[in-house]
C-alpha positions as CSV (number, residue, x, y, z in Angstrom):
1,X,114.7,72.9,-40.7
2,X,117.2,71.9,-43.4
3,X,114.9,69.2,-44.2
4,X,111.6,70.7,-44.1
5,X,112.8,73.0,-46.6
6,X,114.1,70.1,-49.2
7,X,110.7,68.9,-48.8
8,X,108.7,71.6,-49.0
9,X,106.5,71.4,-52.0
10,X,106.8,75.4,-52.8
11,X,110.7,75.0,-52.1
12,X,110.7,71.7,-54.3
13,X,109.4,73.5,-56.9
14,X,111.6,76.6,-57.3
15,X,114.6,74.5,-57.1
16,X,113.6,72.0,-59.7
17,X,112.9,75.2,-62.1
18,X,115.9,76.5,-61.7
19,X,117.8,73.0,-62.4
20,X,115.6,73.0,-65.4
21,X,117.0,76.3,-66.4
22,X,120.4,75.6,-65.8
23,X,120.0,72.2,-67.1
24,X,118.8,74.1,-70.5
25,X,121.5,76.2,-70.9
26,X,124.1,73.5,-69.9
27,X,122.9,71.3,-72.7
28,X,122.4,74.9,-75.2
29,X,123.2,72.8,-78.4
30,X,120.6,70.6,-77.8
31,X,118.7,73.5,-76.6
32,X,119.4,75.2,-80.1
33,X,118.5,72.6,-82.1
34,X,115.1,72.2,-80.6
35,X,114.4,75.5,-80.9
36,X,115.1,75.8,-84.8
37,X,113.6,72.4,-85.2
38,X,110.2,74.4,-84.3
39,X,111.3,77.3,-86.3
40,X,111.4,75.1,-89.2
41,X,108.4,73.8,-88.9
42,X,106.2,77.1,-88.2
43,X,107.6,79.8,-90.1
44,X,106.4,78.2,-93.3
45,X,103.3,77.9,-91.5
46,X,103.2,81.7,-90.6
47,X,103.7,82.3,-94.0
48,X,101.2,80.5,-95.5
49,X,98.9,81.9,-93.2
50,X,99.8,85.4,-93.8
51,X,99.9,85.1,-97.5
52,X,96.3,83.2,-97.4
53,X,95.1,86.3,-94.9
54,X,96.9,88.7,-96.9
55,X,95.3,87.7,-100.5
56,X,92.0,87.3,-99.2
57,X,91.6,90.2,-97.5
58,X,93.3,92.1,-100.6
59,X,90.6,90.6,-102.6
60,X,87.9,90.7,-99.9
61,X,89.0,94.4,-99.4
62,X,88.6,95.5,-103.0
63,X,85.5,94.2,-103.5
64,X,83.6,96.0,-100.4
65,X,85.6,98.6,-101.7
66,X,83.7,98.7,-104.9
67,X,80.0,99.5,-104.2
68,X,78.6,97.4,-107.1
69,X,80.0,94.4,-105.5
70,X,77.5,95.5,-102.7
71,X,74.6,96.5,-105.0
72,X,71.3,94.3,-105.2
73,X,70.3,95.9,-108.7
74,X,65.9,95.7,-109.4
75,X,65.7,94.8,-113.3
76,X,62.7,96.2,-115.0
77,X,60.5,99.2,-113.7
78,X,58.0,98.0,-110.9
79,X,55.4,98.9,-108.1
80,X,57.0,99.7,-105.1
81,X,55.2,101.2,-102.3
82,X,56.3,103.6,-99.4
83,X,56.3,101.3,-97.0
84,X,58.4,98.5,-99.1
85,X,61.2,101.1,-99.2
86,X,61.0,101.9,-95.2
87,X,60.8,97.8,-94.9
88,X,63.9,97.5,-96.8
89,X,65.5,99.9,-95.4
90,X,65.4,99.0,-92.1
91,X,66.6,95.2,-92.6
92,X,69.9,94.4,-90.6
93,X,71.6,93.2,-93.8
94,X,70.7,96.5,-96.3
95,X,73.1,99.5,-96.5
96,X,71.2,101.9,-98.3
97,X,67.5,101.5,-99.7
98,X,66.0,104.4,-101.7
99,X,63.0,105.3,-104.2
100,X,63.7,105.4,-108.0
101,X,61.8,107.1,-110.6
102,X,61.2,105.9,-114.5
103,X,64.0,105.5,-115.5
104,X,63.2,106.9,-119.1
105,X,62.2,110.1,-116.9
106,X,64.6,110.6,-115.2
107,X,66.8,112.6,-117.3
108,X,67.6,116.4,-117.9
109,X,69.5,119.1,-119.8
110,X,72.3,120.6,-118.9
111,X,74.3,123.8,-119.8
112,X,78.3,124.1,-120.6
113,X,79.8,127.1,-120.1
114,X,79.6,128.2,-123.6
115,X,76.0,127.4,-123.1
116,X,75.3,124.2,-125.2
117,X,73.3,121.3,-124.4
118,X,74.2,118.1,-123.0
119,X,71.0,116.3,-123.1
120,X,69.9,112.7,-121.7
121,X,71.9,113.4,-118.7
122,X,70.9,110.6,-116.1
123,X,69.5,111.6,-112.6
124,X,70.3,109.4,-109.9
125,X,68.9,109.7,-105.9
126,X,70.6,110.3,-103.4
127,X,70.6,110.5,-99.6
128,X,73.2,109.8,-96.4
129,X,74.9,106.7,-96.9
130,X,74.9,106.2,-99.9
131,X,77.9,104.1,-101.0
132,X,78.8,105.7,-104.2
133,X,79.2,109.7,-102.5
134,X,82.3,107.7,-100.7
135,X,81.3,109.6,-97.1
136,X,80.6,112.6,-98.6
137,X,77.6,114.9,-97.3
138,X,74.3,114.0,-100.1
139,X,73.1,117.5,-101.4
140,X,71.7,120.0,-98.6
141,X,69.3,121.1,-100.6
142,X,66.8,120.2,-103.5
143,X,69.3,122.4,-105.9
144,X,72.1,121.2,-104.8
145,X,73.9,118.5,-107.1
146,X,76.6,116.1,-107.6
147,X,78.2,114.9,-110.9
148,X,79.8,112.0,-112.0
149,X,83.3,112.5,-112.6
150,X,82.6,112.4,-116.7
151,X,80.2,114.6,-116.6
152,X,82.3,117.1,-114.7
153,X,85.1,116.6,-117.0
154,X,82.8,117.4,-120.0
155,X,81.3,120.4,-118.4
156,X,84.5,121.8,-116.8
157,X,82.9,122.3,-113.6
158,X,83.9,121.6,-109.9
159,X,82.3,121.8,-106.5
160,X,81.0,124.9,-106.2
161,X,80.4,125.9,-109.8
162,X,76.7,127.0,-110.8
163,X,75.3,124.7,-113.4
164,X,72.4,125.4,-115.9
165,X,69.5,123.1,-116.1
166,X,66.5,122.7,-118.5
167,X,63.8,119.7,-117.9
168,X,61.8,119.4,-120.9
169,X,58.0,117.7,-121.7
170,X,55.5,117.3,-123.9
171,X,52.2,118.4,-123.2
172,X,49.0,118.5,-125.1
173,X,51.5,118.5,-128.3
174,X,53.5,120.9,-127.5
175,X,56.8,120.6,-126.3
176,X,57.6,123.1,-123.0
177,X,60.8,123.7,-120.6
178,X,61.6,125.0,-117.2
179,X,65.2,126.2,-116.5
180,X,66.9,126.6,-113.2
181,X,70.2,126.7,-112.1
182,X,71.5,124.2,-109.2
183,X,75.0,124.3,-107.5
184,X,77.3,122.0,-107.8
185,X,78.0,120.4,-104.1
186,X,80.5,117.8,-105.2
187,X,82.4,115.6,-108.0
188,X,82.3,111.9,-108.0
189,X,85.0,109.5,-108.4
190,X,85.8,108.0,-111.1
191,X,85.7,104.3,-110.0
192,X,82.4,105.4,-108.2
193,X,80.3,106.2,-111.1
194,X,81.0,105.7,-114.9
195,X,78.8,107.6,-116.8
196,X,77.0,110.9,-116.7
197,X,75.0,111.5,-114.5
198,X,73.5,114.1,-111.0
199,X,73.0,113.0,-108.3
200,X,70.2,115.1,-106.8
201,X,67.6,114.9,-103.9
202,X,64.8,112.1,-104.4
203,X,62.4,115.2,-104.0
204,X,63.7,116.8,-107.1
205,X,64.0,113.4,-108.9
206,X,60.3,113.2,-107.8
207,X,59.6,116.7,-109.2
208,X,61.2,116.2,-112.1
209,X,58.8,113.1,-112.7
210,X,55.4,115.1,-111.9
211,X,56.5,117.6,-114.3
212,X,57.0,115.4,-117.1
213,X,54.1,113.5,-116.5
214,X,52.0,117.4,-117.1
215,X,51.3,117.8,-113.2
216,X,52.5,121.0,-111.2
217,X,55.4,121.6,-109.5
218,X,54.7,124.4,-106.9
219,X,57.7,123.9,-105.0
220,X,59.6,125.1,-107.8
221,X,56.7,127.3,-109.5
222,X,56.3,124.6,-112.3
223,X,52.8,125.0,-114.0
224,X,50.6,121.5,-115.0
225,X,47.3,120.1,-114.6
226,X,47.1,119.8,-110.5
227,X,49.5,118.2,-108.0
228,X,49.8,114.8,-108.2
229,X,48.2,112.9,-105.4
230,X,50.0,111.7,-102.4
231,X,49.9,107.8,-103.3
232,X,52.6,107.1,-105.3
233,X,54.2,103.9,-106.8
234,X,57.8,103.9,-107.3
235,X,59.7,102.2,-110.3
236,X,62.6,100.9,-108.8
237,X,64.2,101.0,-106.0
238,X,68.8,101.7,-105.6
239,X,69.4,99.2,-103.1
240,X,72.6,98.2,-101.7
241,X,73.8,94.9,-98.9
242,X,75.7,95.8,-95.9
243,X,78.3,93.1,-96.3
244,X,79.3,90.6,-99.0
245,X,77.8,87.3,-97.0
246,X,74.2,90.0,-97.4
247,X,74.4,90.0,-101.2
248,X,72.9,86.7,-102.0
249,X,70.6,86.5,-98.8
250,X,68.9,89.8,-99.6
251,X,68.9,88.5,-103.9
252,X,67.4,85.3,-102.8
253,X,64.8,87.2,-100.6
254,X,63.8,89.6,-103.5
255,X,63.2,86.9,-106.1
256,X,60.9,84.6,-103.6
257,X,58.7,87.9,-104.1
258,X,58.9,87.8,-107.5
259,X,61.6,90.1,-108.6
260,X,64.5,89.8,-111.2
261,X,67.4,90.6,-109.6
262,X,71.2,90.8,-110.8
263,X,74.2,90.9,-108.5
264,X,77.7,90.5,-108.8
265,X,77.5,87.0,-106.3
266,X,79.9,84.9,-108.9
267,X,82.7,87.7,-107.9
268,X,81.7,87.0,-104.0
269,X,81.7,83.3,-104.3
270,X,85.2,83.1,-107.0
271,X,87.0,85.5,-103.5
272,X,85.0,82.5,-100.8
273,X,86.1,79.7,-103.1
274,X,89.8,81.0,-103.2
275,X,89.5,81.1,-99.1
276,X,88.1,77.8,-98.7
277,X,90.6,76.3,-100.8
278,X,93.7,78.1,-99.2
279,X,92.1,77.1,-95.6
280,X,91.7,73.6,-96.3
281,X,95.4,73.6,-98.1
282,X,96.4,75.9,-94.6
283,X,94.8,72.8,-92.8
284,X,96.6,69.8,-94.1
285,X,99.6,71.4,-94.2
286,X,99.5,72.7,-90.8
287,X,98.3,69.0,-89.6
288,X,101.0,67.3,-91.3
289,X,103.9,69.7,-90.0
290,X,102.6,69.7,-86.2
291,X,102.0,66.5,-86.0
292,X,105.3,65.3,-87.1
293,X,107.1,68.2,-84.6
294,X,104.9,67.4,-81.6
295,X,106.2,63.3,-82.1
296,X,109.8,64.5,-83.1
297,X,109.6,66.5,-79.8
298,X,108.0,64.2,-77.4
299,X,110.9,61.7,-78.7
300,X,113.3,64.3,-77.6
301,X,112.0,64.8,-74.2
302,X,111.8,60.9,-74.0
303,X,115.4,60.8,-74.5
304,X,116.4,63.7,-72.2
305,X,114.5,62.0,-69.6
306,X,116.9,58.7,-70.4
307,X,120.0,60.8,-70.2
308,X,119.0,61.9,-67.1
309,X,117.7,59.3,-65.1
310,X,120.9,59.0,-62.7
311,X,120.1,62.7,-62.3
312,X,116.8,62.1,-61.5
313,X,116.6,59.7,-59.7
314,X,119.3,61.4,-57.3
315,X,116.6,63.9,-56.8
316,X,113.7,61.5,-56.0
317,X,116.2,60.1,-53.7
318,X,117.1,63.3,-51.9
319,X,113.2,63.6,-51.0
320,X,112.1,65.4,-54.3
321,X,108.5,64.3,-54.7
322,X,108.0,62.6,-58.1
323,X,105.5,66.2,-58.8
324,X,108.2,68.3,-58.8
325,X,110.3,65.7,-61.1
326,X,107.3,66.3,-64.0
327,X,108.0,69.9,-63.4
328,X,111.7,69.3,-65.4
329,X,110.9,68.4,-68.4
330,X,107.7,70.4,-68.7
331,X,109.5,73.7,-68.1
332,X,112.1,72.9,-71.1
333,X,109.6,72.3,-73.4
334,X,107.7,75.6,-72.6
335,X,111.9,77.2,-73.6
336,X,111.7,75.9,-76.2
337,X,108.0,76.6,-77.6
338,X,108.6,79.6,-76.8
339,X,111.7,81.0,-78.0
340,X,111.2,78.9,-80.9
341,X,107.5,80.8,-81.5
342,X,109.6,83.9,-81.0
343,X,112.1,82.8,-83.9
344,X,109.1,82.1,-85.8
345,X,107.7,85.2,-85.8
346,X,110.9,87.1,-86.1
347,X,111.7,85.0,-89.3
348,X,108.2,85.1,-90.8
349,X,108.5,89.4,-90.7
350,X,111.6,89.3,-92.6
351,X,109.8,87.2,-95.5
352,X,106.9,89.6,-95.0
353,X,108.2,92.9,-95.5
354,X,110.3,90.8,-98.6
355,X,107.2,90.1,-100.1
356,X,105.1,92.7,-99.9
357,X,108.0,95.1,-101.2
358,X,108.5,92.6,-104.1
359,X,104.7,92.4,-104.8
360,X,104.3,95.5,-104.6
361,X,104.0,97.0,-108.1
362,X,100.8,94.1,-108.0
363,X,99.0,96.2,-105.5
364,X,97.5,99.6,-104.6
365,X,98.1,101.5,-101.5
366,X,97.5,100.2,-98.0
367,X,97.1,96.6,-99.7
368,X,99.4,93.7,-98.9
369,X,100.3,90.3,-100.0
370,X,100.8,88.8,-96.7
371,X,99.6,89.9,-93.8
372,X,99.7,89.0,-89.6
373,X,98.2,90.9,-87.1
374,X,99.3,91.1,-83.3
375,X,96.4,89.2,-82.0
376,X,97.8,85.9,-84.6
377,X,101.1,86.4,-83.1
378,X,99.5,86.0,-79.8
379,X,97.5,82.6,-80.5
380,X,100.9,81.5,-81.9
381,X,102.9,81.6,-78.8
382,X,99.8,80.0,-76.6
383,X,99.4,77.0,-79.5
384,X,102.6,76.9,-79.8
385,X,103.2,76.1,-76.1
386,X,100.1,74.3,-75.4
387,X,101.3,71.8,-78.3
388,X,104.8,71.7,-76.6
389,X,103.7,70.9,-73.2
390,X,101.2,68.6,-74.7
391,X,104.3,67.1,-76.0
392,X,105.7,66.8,-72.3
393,X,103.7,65.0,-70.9
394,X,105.4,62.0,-72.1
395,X,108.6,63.1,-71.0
396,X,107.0,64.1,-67.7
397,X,105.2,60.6,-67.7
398,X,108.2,58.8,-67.9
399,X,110.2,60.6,-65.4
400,X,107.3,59.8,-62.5
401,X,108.2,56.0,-62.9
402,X,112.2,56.7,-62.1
403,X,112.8,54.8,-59.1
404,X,115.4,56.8,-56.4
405,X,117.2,53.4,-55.7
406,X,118.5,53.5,-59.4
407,X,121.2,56.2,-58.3
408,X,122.1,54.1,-55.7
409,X,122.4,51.0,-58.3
410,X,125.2,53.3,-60.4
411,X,127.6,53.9,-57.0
């Protein structure tokens, strides 16, 4: 029974495990030195990492943050059909697609307080989605408005407020106005829009356009000569990429149709350049410094397995099957890759939180300088012990070819 429970392969197993535990903590300077051997060589490695994922996405982050980055801007006034806004609007790769007016009529008066004119204000459409309300709910209604943040500041108005409108033409010589007074649904940010402007329904923009151009409104009970007729060519068209890799592909498909377009793709490719460039830096680096710590610990496990061959052998001799003898080495590299991968980490979120409090005047809220997530950690450990047992195979190699009589040779 004695014996069948030596030479049990489950039994074998366990037993050489445990050895390899003890054997680990017997030999804990070794042990230690092994461990922060890896530690040396990865924390730098984490940190690079995190400060390349922590710039990038900083700079990555700020421009999605900034709709213009996003915005695939139509120079010149065009023909655009119903149906090429619908088609746009329904690509995969377009945010937000929506009609413009002329732009030279698309303007109106507006009233301060005191009641004098601001005149040339710029009207802008609007709808849900659109980048530059941030989230916020377009205008319920076709007198409903938002204003750009300047505008609001020179009016003295806030959500809520009524605001005073005059749109003016010129018809048959003589100069006429409508008035009407719209509510103000929201304020824009400042980063969000830089000039004045309301941001109205695209049926009021439309309105506005039919009354300048001497047709009636009835929807507002503005008088002209007849409604205009239902087919309509737009001017331009606000149109906006879903992502940053969507700015040039949606560019490049608007100018094979003929279109001058202007985005803001050198901004793009100056944030992809700086990623390519840390990545490859990240990659030679990280080749150089695993490399040299996979040989310097194969070497290690090499020699362990020479210190030990008395050991070893005794085992092979006492009916250990040269399986479970791979199992020794194997299981004190995995120690090590781990605890030194948990080292790592610990070591790498102390020079974290150092530099993103150091760098921190450098940034705006909720961005950092370097930055892991839990999911990196993660692949860290597995790499780090799938390089390490990679690494004891050699050791584990070499142990299969100790022959049991060699204990026998030492008595």
């Amino acid at each position: 029974m004695g014996k069948d429970r030596v030479t049990s392969p489950k039994c074998q197993g366990r037993t050489v495990v445990v050895l390899a535990l003890k054997d680990f903590l017997f030999e804990w300077k070794i042990s230690i030195c092994l461990i922060l051997a890896l530690a040396a060589v990865l924390t730098p490695l984490l940190v690079l990492f995190g400060l390349k994922t922590g710039i990038v996405t900083t700079m990555t982050d700020r421009l999605k943050s900034d709709p213009y980055t996003l915005e695939v801007k139509i120079v010149g006034n065009g023909h655009f059909k119903e149906e090429d806004i619908t088609g746009l609007r329904n690509r995969s790769d377009v945010l937000f697609a929506i009609a413009k007016t002329r732009t030279l009529g698309a303007t109106f008066v507006v009233f301060k307080r005191d009641m004098s004119a601001v005149s040339g204000i710029e009207l802008v459409p609007t709808a849900t989605d659109d980048p530059l309300l941030e989230g916020a709910v377009p205008p319920l209604d076709d007198q409903s408005v938002y204003v750009s943040h300047t505008l609001a500041k020179k009016l003295a108005v806030s959500a809520g407020d009524p605001l005073p409108v005059m749109v003016t033409r010129r018809l048959d010589g003589q100069q006429q106005a409508v008035r009407l007074t719209m509510k103000v649904q929201g304020v824009l940010s400042e980063a969000a829009y830089q000039r004045d402007a309301a941001f109205v329904t695209l049926a009021f923009l439309l309105a506005v356009e039919e009354y300048k151009d001497g047709f009636s409104v009835p929807a507002f009970g503005w008088e002209g000569n007849g409604a205009r007729s239902n087919e309509r060519d737009y001017a331009g068209i606000r149109l906006y990429a879903k992502g940053l890799e969507d700015v040039q592909v949606l560019a490049d498909e608007l100018r094979r149709q003929g279109l001058e377009v202007r985005t803001r793709a050198k901004e793009i490719e100056t944030v992809r350049s700086i990623d390519r460039v840390l990545s490859r830096l990240f990659l030679i680096i990280a080749s150089i410094g695993i490399t040299g710590y996979a040989l310097s610990l194969a070497a290690s496990l090499w020699a362990s397995v020479e210190r030990k061959r008395k050991d070893l052998s005794l085992m092979r001799l006492l009916g250990y099957s040269a399986k479970a003898i791979v199992i020794f080495p194997i299981i004190q590299a995995a120690l090590v890759a781990f605890l030194g991968a948990v080292l790592s980490i610990g070591l790498y979120k102390i020079i974290e939180y150092y530099l993103n409090t150091t760098l921190s005047e450098s940034l705006v809220a909720d961005e950092l300088a370097s930055r892991l997530t839990l999911e990196t950690y993660g692949y860290t450990i597995i790499l780090t012990l799938g390089l390490s047992l990679f690494s004891a195979f050699v050791g584990a190699v070499r142990a299969t070819h100790i022959d049991p009589a060699e204990s026998l040779r030492e008595v």
